[in-house]
C-alpha positions as CSV (number, residue, x, y, z in Angstrom):
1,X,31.9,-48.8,-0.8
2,X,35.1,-50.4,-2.1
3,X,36.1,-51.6,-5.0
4,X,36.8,-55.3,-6.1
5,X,40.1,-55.5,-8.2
6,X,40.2,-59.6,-7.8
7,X,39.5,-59.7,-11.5
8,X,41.5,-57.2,-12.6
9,X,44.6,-58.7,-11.0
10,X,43.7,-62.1,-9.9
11,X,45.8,-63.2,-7.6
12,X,47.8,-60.6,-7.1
13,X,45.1,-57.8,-5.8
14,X,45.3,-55.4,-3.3
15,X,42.1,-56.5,-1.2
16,X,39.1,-53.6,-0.1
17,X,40.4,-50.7,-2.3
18,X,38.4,-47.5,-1.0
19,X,36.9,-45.4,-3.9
20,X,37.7,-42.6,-2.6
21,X,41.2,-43.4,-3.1
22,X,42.5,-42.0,-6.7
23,X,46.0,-42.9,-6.3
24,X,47.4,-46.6,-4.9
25,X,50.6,-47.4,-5.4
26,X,51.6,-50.8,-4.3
27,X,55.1,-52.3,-3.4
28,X,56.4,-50.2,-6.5
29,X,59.9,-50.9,-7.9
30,X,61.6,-49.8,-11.0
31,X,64.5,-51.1,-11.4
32,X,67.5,-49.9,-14.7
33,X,70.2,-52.2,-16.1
34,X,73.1,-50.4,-16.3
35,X,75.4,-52.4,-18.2
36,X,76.1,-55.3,-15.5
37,X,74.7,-53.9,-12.6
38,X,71.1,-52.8,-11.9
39,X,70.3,-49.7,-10.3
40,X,66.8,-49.5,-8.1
41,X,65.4,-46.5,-9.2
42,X,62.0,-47.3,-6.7
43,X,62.2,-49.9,-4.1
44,X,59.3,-50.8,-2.6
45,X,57.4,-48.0,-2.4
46,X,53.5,-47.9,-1.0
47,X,51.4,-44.9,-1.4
48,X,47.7,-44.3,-1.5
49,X,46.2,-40.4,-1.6
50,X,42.5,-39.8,-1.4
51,X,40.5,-37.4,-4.0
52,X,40.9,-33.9,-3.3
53,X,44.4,-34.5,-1.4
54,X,46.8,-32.2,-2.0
55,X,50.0,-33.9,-1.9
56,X,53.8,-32.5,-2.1
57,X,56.3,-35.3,-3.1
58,X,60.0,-34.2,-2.3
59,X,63.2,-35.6,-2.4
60,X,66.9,-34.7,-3.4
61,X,68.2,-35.5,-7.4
62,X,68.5,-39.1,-7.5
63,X,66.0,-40.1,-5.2
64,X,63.6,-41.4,-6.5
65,X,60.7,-38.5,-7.0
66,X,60.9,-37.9,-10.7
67,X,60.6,-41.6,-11.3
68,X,57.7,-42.2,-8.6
69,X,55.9,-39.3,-10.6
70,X,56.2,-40.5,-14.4
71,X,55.3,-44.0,-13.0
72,X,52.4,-42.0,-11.0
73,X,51.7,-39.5,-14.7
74,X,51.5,-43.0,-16.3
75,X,54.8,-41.9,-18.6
76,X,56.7,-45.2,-17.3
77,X,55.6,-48.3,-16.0
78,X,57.1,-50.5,-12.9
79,X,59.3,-52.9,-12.7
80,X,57.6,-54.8,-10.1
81,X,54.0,-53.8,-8.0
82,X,51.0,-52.4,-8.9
83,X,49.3,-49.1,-9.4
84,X,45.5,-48.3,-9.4
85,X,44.5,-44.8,-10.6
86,X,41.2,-43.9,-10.3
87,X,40.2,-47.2,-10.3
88,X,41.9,-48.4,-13.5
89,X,45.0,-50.6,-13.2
90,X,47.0,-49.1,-15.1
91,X,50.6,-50.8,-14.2
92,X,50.1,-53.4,-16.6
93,X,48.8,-51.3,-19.4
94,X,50.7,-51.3,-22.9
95,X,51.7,-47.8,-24.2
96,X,47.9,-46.9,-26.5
97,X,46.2,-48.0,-23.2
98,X,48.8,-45.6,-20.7
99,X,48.3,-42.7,-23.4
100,X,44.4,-42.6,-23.2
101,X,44.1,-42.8,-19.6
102,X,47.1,-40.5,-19.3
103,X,44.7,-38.2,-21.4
104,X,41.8,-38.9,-19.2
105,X,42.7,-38.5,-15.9
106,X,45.9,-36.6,-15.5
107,X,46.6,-33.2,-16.0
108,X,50.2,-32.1,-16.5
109,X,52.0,-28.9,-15.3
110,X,55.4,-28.7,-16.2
111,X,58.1,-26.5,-15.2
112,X,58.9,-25.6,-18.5
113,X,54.8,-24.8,-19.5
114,X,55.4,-27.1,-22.9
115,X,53.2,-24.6,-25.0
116,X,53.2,-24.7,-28.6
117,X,55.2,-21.1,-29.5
118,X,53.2,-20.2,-32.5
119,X,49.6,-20.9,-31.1
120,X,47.4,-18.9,-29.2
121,X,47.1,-19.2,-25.5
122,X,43.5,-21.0,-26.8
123,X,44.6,-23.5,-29.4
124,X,47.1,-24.4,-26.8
125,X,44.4,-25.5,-24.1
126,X,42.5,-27.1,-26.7
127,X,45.1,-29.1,-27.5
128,X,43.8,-32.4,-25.3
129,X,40.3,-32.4,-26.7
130,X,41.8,-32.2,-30.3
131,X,43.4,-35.4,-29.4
132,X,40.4,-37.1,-27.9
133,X,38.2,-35.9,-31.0
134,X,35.7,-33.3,-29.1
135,X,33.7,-31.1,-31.6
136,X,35.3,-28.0,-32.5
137,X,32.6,-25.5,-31.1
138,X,32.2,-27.7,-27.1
139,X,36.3,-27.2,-27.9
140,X,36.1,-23.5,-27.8
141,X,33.4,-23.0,-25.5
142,X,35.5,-25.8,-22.6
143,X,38.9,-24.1,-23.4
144,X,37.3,-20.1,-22.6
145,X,36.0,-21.6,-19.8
146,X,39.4,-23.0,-18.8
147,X,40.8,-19.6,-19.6
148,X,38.8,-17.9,-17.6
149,X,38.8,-20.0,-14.4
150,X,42.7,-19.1,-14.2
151,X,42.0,-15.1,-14.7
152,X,43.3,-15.3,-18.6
153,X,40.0,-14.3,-20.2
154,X,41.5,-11.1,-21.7
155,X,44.5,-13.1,-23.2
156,X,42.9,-16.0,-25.0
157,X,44.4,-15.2,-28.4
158,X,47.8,-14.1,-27.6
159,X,50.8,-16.4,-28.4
160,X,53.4,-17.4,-25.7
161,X,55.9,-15.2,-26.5
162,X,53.2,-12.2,-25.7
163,X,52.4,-13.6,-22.0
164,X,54.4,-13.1,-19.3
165,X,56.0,-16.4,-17.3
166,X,53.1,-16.4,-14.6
167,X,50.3,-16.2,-17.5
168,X,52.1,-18.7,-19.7
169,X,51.8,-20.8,-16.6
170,X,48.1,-19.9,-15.9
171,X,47.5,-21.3,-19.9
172,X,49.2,-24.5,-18.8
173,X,47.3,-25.3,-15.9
174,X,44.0,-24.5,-17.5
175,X,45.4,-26.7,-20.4
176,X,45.5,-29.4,-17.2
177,X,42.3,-28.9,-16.7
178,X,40.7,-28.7,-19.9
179,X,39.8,-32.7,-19.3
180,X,38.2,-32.6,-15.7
181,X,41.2,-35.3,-15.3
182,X,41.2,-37.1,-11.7
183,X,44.2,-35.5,-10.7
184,X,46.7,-32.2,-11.8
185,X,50.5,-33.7,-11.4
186,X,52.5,-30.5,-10.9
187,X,56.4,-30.9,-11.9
188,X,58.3,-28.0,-10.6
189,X,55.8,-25.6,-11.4
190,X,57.5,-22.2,-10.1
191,X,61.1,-23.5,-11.0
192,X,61.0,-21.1,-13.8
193,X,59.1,-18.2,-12.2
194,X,60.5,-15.0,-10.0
195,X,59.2,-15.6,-5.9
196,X,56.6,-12.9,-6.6
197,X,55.0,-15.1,-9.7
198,X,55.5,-18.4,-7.9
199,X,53.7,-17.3,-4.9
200,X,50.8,-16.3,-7.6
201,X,50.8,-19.3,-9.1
202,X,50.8,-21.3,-5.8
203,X,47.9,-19.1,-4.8
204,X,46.1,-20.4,-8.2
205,X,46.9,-24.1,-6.9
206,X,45.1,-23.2,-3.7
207,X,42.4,-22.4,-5.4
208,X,41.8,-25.5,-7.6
209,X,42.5,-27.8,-4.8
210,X,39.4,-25.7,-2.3
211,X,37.4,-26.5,-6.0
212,X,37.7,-30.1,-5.2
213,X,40.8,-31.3,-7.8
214,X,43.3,-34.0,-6.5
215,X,47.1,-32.3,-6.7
216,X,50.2,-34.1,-6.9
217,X,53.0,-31.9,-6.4
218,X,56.8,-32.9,-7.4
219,X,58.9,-30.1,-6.3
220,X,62.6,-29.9,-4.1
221,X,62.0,-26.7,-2.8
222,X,60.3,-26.8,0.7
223,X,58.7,-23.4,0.7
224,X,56.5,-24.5,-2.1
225,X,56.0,-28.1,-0.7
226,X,54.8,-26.3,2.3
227,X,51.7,-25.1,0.3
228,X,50.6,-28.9,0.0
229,X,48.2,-30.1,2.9
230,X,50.8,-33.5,3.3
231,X,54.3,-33.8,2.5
232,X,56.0,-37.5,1.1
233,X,59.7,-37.3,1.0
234,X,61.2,-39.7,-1.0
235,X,65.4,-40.8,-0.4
236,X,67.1,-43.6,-2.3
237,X,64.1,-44.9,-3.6
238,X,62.1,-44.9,-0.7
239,X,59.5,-43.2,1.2
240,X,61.8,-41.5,3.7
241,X,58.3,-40.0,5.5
242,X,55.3,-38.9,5.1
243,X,53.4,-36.4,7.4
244,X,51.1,-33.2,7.5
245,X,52.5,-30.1,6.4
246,X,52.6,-27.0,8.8
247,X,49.3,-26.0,7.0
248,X,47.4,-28.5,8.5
249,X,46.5,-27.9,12.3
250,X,47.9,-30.0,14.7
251,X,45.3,-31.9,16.7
């Protein structure tokens, strides 16, 4: 079964897209003036992954990666190309259109865990279906849930600052997954964790992916782009390669 984007982006379409592709990026540039010269931030850059990939994307500061994954988190749009995610095109989309699918289908883990310091760990994963209007009491009951599935069901009502770095980071990935979005976009996610904590948390990232979630991984450290199933390295605005990671058995 494919899907027909003809109308969507007549003229310009990319032709038999499979459905069980969730990510397809197409001949993406972004390109930033810099007083009188432009700098190519992306440069022609093609890249589908499948549902229930698990994808690190790596590359050195400056190449490229951070802007390839707020182009892929829908917090920028290109230059030049196209991008399908989950079926919507989304590289043409004003800023109200990027927000709600941005709140649909992407779940964000940052480095940083971007949790609200005077809320509890539950009011914090609530936070997405406050936005989206979803009655207080399927609020609650989704967010426990949430808690739960990342071993946090004994911390729901602390606040930040009584959670250690690992379990602040457990409340921000079930805060990712709070909307069953199509795919979890992971930005450095152990950058601010000891090895022992990172390892955890990578160990949690294992498990969501075996429960069937799409992972998009943006990270410069190898070791933990080793944990991803297929590894896209990204140099001067290019894909420099992309190939299996030693976790997948050589055939």
């Amino acid at each position: 079964m494919t899907i027909d984007f003809t109308q969507a982006a007549e003229g310009n379409a990319v032709a038999d897209i499979p459905v069980c592709d969730v990510i397809v990026v197409d001949d993406i540039w972004k390109t930033y003036d810099m007083g009188s010269e432009q700098v190519h931030a992306l440069q022609g850059v093609s890249l589908r992954i499948r549902h229930n990939e698990y994808v690190a994307i790596m590359g050195p500061s400056g190449s490229g990666k951070s802007t390839l994954m707020n182009l892929i988190g829908c917090l920028d749009t290109p230059t030049k190309g196209q991008y399908w995610l989950n079926g919507h095109l989304v590289s043409d989309l004003n800023d109200d259109e990027l927000a709600r699918i941005r709140n649909k289908e992407i779940g964000f883990v940052f480095q940083t865990f971007n949790l609200l310091a005077r809320s509890t760990a539950l009011h914090n994963v609530e936070l997405p279906l406050i936005y989206n209007g979803t009655p207080a009491d399927e609020r609650i009951e989704r967010a426990e849930g949430a808690l739960r599935s990342v071993g946090l069901e004994d911390r729901m009502q602390h606040k930040p600052n009584e959670l250690s770095g690992g379990q602040r980071q457990r409340v921000a990935v079930a805060r990712a997954l709070i909307n069953r979005p199509s795919i979890i976009l992971a930005d450095e996610p152990t950058g601010n964790l000891d090895s022992k904590t990172g390892i955890e948390i990578m160990g949690l990232f294992d498990k969501l992916h075996a429960g069937g979630n799409t992972i998009v991984l943006v990270t410069h450290e190898p070791d933990i782009a080793e944990y991803a199933h297929r590894i896209v390295h990204i140099r001067d605005g290019r894909i420099f390669s992309d190939q299996p990671s030693a976790r997948v058995p050589k055939t």
